[in-house]
mmCIF file of the N, C-alpha and C atoms, coordinates in Angstrom:
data_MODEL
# 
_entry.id   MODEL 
# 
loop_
_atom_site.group_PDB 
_atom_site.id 
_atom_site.type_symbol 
_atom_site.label_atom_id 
_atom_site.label_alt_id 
_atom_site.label_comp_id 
_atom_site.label_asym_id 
_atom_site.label_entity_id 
_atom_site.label_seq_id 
_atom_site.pdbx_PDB_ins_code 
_atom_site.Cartn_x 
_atom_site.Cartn_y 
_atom_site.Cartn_z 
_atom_site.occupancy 
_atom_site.B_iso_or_equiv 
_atom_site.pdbx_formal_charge 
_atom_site.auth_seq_id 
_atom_site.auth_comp_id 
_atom_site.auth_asym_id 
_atom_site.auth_atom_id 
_atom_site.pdbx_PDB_model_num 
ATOM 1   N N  . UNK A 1 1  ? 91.942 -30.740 -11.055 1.00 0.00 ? 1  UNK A N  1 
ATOM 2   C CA . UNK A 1 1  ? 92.482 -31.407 -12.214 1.00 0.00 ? 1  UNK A CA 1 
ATOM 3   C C  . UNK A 1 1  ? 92.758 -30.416 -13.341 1.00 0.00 ? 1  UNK A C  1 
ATOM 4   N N  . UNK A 1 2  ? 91.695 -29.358 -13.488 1.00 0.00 ? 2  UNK A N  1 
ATOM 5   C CA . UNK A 1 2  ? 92.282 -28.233 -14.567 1.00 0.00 ? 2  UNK A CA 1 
ATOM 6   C C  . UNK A 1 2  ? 93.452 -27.702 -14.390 1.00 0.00 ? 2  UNK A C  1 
ATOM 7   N N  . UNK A 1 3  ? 93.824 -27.196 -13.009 1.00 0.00 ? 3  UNK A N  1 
ATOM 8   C CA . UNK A 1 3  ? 95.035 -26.529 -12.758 1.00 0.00 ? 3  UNK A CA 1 
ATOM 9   C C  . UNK A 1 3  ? 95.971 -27.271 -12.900 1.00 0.00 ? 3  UNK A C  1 
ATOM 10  N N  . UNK A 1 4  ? 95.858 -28.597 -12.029 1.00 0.00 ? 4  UNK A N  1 
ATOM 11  C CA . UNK A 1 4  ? 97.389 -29.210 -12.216 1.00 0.00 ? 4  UNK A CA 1 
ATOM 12  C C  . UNK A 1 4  ? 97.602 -29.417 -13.511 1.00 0.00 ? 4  UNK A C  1 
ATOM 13  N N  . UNK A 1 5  ? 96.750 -29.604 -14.560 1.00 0.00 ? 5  UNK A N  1 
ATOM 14  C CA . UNK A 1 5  ? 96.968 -30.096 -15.966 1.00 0.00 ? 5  UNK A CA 1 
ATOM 15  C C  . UNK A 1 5  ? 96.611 -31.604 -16.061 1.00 0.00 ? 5  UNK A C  1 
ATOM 16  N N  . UNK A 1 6  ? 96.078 -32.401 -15.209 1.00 0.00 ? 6  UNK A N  1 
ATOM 17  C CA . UNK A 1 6  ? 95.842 -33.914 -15.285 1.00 0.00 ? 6  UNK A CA 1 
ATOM 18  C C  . UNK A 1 6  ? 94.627 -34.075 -16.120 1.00 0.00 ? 6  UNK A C  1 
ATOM 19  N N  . UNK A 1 7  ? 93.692 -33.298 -16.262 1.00 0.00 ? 7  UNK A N  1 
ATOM 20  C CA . UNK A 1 7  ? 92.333 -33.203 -17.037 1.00 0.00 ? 7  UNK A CA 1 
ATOM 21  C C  . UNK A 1 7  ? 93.244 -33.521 -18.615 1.00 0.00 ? 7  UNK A C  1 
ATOM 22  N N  . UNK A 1 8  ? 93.859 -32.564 -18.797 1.00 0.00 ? 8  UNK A N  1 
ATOM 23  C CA . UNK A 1 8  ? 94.228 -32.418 -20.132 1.00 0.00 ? 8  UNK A CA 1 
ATOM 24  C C  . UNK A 1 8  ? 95.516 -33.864 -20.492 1.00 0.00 ? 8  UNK A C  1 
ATOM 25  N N  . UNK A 1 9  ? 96.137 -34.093 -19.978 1.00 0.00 ? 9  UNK A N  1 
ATOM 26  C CA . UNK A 1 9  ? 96.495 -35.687 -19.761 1.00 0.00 ? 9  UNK A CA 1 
ATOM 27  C C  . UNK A 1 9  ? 95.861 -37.167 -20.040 1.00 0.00 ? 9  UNK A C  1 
ATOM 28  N N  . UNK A 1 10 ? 94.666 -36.827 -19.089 1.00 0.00 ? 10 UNK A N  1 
ATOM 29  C CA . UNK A 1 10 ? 93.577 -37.677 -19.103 1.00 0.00 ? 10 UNK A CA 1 
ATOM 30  C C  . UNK A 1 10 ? 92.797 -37.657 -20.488 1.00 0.00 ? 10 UNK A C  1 
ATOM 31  N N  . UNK A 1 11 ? 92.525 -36.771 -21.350 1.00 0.00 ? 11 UNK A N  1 
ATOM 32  C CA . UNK A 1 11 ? 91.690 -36.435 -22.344 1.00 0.00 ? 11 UNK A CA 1 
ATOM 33  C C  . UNK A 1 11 ? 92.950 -36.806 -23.315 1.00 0.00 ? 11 UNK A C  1 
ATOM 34  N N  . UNK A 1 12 ? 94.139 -36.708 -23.236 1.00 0.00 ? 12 UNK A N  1 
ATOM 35  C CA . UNK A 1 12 ? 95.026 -37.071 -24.414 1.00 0.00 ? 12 UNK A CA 1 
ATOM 36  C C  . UNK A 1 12 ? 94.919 -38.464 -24.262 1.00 0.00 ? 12 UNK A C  1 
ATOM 37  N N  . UNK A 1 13 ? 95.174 -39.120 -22.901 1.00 0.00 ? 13 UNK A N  1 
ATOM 38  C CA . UNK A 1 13 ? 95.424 -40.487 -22.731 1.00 0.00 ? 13 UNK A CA 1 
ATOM 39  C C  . UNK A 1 13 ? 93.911 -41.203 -23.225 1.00 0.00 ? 13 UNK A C  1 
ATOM 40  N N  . UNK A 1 14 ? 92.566 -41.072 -23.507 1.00 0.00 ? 14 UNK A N  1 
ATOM 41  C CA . UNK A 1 14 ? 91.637 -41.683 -23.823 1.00 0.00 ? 14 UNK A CA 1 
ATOM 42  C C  . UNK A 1 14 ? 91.053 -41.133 -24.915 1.00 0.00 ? 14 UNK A C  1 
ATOM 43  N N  . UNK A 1 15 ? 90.740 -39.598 -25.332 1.00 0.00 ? 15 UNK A N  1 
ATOM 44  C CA . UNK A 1 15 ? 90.609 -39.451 -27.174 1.00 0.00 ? 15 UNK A CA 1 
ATOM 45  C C  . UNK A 1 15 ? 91.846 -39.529 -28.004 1.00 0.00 ? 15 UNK A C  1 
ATOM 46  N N  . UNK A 1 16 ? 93.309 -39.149 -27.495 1.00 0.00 ? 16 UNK A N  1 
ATOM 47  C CA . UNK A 1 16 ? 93.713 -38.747 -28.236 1.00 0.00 ? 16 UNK A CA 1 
ATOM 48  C C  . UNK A 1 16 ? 95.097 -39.439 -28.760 1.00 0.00 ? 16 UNK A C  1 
ATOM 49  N N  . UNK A 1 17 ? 94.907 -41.153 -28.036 1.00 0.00 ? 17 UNK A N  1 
ATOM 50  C CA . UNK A 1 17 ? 96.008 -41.846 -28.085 1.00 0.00 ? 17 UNK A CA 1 
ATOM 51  C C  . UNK A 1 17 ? 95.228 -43.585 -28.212 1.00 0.00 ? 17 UNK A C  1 
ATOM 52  N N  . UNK A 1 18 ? 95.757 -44.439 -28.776 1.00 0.00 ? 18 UNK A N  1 
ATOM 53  C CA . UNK A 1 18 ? 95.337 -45.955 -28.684 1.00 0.00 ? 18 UNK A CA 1 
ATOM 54  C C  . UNK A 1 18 ? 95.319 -46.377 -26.961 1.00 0.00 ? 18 UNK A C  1 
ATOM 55  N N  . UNK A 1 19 ? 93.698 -47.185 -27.280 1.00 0.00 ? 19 UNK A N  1 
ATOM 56  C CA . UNK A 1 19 ? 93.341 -47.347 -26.184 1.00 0.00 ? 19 UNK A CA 1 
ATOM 57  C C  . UNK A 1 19 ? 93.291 -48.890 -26.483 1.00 0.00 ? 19 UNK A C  1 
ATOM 58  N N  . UNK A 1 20 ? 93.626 -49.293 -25.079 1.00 0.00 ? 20 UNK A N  1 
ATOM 59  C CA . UNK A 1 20 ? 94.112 -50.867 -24.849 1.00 0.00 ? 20 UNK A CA 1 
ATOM 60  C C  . UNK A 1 20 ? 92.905 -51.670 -24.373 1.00 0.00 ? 20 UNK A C  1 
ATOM 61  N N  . UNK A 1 21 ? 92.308 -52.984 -24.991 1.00 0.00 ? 21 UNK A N  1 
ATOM 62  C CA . UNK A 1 21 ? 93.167 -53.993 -25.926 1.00 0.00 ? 21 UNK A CA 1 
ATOM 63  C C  . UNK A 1 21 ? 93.085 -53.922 -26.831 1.00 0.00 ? 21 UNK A C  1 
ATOM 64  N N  . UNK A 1 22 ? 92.187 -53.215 -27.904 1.00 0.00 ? 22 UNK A N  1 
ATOM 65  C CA . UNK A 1 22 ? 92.513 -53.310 -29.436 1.00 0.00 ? 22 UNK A CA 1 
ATOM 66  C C  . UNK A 1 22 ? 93.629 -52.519 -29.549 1.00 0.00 ? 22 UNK A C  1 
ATOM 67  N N  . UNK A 1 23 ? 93.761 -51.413 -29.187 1.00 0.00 ? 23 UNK A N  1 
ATOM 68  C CA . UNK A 1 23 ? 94.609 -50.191 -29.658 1.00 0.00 ? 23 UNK A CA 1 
ATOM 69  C C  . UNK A 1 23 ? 93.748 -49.043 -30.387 1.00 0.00 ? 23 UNK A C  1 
ATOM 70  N N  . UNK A 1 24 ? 92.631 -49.168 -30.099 1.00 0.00 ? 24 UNK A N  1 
ATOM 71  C CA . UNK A 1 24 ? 91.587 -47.983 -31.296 1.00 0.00 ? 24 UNK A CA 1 
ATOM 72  C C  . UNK A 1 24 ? 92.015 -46.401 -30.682 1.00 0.00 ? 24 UNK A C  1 
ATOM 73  N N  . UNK A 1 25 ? 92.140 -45.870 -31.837 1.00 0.00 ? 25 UNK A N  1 
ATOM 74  C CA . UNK A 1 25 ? 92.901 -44.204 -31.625 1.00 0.00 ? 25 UNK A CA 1 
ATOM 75  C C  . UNK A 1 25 ? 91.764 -43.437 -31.702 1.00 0.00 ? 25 UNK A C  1 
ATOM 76  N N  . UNK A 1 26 ? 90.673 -42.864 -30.655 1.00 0.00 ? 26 UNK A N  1 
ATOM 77  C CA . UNK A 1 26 ? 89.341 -42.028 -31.024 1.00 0.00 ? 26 UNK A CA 1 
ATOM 78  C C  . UNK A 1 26 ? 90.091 -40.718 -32.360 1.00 0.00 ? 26 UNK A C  1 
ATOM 79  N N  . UNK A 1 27 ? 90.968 -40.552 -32.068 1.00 0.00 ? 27 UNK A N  1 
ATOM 80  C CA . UNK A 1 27 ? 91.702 -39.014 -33.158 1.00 0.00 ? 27 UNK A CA 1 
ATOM 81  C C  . UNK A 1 27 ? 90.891 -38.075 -32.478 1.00 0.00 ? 27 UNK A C  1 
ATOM 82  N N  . UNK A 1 28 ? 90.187 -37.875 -31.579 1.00 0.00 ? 28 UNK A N  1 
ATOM 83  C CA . UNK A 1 28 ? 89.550 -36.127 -30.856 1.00 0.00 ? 28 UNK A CA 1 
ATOM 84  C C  . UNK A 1 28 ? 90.448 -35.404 -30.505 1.00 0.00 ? 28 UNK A C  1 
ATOM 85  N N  . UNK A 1 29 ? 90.969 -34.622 -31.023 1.00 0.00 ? 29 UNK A N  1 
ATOM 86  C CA . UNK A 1 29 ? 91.535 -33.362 -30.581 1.00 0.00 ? 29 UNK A CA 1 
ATOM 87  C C  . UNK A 1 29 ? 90.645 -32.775 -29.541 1.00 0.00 ? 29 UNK A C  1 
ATOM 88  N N  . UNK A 1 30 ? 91.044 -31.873 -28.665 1.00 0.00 ? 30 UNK A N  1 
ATOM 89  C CA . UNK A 1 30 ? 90.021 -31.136 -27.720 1.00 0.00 ? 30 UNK A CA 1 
ATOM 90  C C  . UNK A 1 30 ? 90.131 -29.748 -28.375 1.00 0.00 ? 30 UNK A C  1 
ATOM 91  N N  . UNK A 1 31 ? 88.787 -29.227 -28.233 1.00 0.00 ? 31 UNK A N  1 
ATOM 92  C CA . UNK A 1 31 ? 88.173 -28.330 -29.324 1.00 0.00 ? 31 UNK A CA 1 
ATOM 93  C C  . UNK A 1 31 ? 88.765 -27.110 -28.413 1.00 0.00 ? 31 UNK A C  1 
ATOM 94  N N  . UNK A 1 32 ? 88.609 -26.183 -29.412 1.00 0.00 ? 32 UNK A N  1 
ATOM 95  C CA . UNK A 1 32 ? 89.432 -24.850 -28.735 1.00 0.00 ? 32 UNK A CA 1 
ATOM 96  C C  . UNK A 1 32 ? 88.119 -24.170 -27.764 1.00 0.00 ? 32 UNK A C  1 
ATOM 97  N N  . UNK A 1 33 ? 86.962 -24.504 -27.702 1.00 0.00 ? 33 UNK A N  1 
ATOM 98  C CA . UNK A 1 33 ? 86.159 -24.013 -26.536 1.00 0.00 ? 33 UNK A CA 1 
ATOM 99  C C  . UNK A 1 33 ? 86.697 -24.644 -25.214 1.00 0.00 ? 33 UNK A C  1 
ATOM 100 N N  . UNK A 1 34 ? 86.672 -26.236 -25.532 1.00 0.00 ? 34 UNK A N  1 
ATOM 101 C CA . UNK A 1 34 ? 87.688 -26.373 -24.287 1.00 0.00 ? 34 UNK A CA 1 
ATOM 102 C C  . UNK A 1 34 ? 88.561 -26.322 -24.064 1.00 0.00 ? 34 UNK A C  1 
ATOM 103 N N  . UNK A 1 35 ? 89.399 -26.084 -24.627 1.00 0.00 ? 35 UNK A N  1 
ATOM 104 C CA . UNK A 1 35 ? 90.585 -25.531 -24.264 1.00 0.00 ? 35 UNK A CA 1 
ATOM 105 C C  . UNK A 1 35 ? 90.811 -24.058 -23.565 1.00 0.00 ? 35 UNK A C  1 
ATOM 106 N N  . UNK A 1 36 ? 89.275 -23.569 -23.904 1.00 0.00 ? 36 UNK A N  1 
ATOM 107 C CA . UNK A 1 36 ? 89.479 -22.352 -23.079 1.00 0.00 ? 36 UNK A CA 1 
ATOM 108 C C  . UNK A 1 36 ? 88.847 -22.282 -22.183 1.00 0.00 ? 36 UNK A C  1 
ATOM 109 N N  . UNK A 1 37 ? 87.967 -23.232 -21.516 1.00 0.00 ? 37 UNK A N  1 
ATOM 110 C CA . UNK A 1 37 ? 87.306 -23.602 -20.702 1.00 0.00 ? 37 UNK A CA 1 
ATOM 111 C C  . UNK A 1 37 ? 88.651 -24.016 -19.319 1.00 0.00 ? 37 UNK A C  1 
ATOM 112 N N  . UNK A 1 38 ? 89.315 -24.734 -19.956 1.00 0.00 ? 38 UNK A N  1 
ATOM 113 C CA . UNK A 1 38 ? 90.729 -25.074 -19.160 1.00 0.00 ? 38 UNK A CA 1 
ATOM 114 C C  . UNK A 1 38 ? 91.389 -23.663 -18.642 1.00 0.00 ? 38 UNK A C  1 
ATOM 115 N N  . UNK A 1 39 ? 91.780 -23.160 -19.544 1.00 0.00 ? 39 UNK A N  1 
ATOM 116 C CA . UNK A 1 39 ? 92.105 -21.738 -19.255 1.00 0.00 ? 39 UNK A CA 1 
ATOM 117 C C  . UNK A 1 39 ? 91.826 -21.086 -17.977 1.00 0.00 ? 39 UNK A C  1 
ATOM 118 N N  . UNK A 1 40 ? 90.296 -20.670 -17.897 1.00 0.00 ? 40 UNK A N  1 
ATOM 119 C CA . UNK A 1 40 ? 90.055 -20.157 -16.955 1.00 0.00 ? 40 UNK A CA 1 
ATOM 120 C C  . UNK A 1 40 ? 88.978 -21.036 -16.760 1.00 0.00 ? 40 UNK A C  1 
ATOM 121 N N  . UNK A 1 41 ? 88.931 -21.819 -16.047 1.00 0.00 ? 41 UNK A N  1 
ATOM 122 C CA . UNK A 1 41 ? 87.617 -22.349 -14.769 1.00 0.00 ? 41 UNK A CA 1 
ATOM 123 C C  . UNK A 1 41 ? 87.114 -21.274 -14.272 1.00 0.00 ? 41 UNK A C  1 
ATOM 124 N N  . UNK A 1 42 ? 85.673 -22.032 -14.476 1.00 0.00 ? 42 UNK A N  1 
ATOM 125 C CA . UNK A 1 42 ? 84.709 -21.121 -13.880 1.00 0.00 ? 42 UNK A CA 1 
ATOM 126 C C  . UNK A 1 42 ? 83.765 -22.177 -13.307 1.00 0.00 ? 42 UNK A C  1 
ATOM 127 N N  . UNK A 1 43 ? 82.297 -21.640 -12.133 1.00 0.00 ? 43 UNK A N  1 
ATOM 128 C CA . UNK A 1 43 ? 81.501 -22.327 -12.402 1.00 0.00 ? 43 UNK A CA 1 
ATOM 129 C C  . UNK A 1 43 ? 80.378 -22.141 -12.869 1.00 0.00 ? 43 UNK A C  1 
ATOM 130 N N  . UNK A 1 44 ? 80.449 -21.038 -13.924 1.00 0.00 ? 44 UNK A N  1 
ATOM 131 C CA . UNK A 1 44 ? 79.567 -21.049 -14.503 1.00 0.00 ? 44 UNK A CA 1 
ATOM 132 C C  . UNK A 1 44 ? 79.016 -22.061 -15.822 1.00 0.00 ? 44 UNK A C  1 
ATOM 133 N N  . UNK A 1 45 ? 77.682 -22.217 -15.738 1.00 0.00 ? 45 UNK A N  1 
ATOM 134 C CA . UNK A 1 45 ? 77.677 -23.700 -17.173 1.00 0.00 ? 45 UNK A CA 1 
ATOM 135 C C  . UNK A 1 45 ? 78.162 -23.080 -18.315 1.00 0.00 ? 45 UNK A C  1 
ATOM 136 N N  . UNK A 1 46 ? 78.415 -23.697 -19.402 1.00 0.00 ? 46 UNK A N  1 
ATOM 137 C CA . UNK A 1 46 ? 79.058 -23.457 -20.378 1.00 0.00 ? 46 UNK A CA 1 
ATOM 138 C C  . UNK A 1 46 ? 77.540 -23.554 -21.508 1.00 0.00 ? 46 UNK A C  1 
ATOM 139 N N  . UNK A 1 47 ? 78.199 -23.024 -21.988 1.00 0.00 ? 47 UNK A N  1 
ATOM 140 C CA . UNK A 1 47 ? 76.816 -22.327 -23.395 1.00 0.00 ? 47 UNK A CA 1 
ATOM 141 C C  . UNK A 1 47 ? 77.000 -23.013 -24.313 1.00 0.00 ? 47 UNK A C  1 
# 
């Protein structure tokens, strides 16, 4: 899911857009750690 880009899809489609039936907008941007976490996968845990 990181590579194809569907992770980052998925995370727009549920923080970062109105979610159905009210329509409530969380507003989370994804933080630039993850975003670099996306970048390069690893499996190492994250700090």
């Amino acid at each position: 899911m990181m590579k194809s880009g569907e992770f980052a899809k998925l995370y727009t489609k549920w923080f970062e857009s109105p979610i159905v039936p009210k329509g409530v907008n969380l507003a989370l941007p994804m933080s630039p750690e993850l975003k670099a976490i996306l970048q390069a996968p690893s499996d190492k845990p994250a700090l």
